[in-house]
Structures are given as structure tokens and as C-alpha cells.
DRENPA-3360 file (N, C-alpha, C; in nm, 2 decimals, always signed):
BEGIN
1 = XXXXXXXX = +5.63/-8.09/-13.06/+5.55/-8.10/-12.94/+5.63/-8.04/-12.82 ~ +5.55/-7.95/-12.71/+5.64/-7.94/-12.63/+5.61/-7.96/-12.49 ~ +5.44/-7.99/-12.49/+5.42/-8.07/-12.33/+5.29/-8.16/-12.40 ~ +5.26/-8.33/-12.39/+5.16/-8.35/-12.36/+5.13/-8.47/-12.27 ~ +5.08/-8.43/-12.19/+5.04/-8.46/-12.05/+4.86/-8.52/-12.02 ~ +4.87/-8.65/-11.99/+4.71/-8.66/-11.90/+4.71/-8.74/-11.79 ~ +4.57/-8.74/-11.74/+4.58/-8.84/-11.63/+4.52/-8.97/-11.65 ~ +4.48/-9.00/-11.78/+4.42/-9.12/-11.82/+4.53/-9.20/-11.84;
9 = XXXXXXXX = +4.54/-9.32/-11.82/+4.67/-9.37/-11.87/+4.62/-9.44/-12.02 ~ +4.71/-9.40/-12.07/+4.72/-9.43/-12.25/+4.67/-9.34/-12.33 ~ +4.64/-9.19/-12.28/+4.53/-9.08/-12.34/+4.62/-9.00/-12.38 ~ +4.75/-9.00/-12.33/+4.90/-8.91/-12.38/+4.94/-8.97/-12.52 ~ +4.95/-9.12/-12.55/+4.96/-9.19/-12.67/+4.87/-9.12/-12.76 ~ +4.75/-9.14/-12.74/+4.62/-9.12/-12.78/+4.65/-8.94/-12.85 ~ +4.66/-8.87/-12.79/+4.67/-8.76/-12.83/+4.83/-8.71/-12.91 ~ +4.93/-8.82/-12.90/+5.02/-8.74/-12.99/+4.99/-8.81/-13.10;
17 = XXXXXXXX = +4.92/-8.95/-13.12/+4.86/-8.99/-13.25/+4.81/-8.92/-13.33 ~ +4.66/-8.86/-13.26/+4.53/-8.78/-13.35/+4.63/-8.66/-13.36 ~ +4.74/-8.58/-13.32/+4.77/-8.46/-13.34/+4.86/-8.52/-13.44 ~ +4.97/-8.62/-13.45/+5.02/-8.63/-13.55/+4.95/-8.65/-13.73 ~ +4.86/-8.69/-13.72/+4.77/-8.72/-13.76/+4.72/-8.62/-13.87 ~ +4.67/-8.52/-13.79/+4.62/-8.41/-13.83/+4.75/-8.35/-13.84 ~ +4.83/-8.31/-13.85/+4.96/-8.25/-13.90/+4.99/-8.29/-14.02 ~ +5.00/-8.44/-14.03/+4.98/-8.51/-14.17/+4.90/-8.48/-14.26;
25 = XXXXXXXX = +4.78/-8.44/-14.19/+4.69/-8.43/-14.31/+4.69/-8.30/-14.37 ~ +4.70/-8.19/-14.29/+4.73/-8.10/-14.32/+4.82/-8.04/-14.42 ~ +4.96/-8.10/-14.37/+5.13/-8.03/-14.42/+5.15/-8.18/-14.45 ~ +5.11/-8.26/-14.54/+5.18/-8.38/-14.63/+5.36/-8.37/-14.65 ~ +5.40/-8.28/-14.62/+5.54/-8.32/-14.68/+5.63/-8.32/-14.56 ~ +5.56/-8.27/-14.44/+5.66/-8.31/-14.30/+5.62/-8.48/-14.27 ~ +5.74/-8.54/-14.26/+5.80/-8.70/-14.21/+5.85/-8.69/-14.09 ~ +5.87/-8.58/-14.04/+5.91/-8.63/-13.85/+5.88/-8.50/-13.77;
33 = XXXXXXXX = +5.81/-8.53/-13.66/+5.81/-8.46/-13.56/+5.93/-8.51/-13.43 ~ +5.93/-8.35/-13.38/+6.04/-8.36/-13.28/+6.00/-8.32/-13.17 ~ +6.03/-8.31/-13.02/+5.95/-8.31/-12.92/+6.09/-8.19/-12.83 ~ +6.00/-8.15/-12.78/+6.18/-8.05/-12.64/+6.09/-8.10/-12.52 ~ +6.15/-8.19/-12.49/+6.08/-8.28/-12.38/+6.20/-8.24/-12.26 ~ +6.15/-8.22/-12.14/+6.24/-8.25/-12.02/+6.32/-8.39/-11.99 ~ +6.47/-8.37/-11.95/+6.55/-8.50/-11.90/+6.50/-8.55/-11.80 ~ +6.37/-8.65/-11.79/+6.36/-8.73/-11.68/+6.27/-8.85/-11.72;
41 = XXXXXXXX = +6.30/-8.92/-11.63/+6.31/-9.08/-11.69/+6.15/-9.11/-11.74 ~ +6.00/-9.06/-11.69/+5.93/-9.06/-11.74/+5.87/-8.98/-11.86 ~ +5.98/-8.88/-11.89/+5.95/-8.86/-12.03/+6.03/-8.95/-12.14 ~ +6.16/-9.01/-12.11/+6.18/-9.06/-12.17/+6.09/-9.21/-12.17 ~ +6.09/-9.26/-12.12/+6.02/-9.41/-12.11/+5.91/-9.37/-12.20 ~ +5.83/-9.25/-12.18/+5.71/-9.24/-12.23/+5.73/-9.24/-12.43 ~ +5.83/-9.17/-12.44/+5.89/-9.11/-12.57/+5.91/-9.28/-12.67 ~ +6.05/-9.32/-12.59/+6.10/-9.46/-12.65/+5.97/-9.55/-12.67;
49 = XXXXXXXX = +5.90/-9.58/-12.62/+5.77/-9.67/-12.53/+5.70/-9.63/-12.68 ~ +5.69/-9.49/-12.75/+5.55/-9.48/-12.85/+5.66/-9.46/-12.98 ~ +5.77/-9.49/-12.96/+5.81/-9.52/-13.09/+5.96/-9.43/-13.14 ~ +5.95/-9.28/-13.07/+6.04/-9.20/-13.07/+6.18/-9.24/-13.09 ~ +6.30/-9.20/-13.11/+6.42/-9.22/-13.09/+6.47/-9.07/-13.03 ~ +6.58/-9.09/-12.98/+6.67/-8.95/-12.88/+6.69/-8.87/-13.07 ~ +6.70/-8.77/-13.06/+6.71/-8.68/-13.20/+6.85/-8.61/-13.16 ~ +6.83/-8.54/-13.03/+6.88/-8.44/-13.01/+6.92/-8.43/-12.82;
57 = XXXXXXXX = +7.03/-8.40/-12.80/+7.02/-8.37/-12.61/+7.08/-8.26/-12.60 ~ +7.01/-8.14/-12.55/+7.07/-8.02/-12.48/+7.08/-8.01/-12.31 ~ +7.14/-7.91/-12.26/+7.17/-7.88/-12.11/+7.04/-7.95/-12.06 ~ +6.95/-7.88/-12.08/+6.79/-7.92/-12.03/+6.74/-7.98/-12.08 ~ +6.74/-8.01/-12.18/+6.60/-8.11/-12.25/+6.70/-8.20/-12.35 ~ +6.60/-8.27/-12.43/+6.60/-8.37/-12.48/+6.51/-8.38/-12.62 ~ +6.53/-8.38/-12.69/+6.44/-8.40/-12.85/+6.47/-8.54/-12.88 ~ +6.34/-8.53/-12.88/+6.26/-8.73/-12.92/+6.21/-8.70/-13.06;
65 = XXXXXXXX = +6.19/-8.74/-13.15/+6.17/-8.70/-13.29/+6.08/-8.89/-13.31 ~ +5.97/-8.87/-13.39/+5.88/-8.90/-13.43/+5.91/-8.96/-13.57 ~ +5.87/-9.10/-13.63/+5.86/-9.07/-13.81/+5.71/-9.06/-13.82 ~ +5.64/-9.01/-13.91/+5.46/-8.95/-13.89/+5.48/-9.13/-13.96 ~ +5.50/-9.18/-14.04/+5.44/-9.30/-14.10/+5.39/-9.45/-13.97 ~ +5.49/-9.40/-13.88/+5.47/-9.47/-13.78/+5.38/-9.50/-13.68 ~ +5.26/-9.35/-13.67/+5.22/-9.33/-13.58/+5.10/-9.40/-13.63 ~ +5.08/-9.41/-13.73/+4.89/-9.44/-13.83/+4.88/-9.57/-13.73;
73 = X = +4.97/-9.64/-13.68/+4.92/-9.76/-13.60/+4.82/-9.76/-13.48;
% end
């Protein structure tokens, strides 16, 4: 993933679910998604908050990585 953004609050959760989702259903043999999310504290909050862990930190960004089995919740 590399932006997902709304103004609904909880509709950001909402939408990395059903896209995880459908990635699953699709490509069955991928087990984690990874994100190139910007370094700032509301992307991380947002990231940790749905389940993510830090994967990866570069100059600019940040990869939050996903396990798909997690998200069915």
C-alpha cells in the first residue's frame, strides 16, 4: 500500500481490510502486505493501531507490513 487516506473516521481501517481481502482472495499465497508509509506520528499510530508492525525504516519513509490472516477480523 502506498497512500490510504479518508475523512470518515474508521473508513481507512475499513478500506485496508476489504483491499486486503481481495488480495487474499485473489493471490492465496501472499501472507503479508507492506506499506511505504511517511515518518509521521499519524501514520504510524494509524499503522500499529490496525495491527501492523515497523518492517522496514528508510531516510523518508517507513514500511509497516501487515500478516493478511489478521486482518479477516
Amino acid at each position: 500500500f502506498y497512500t490510504i487516506w479518508s475523512y470518515t473516521k474508521g473508513s481507512g481501517r475499513q478500506l485496508i481490510i476489504e483491499a486486503s481481502q481481495a488480495i487474499q482472495e485473489s493471490n492465496p499465497t501472499i501472507t503479508n502486505l507492506v506499506t511505504l508509509s511517511p515518518k509521521t506520528e499519524m501514520a504510524e499510530r494509524f499503522h500499529l493501531k490496525n495491527g501492523a508492525w515497523r518492517y522496514r525504516e528508510n531516510d523518508d519513509t517507513i514500511n509497516y507490513a501487515y500478516k493478511l490472516d489478521e486482518q479477516k477480523t
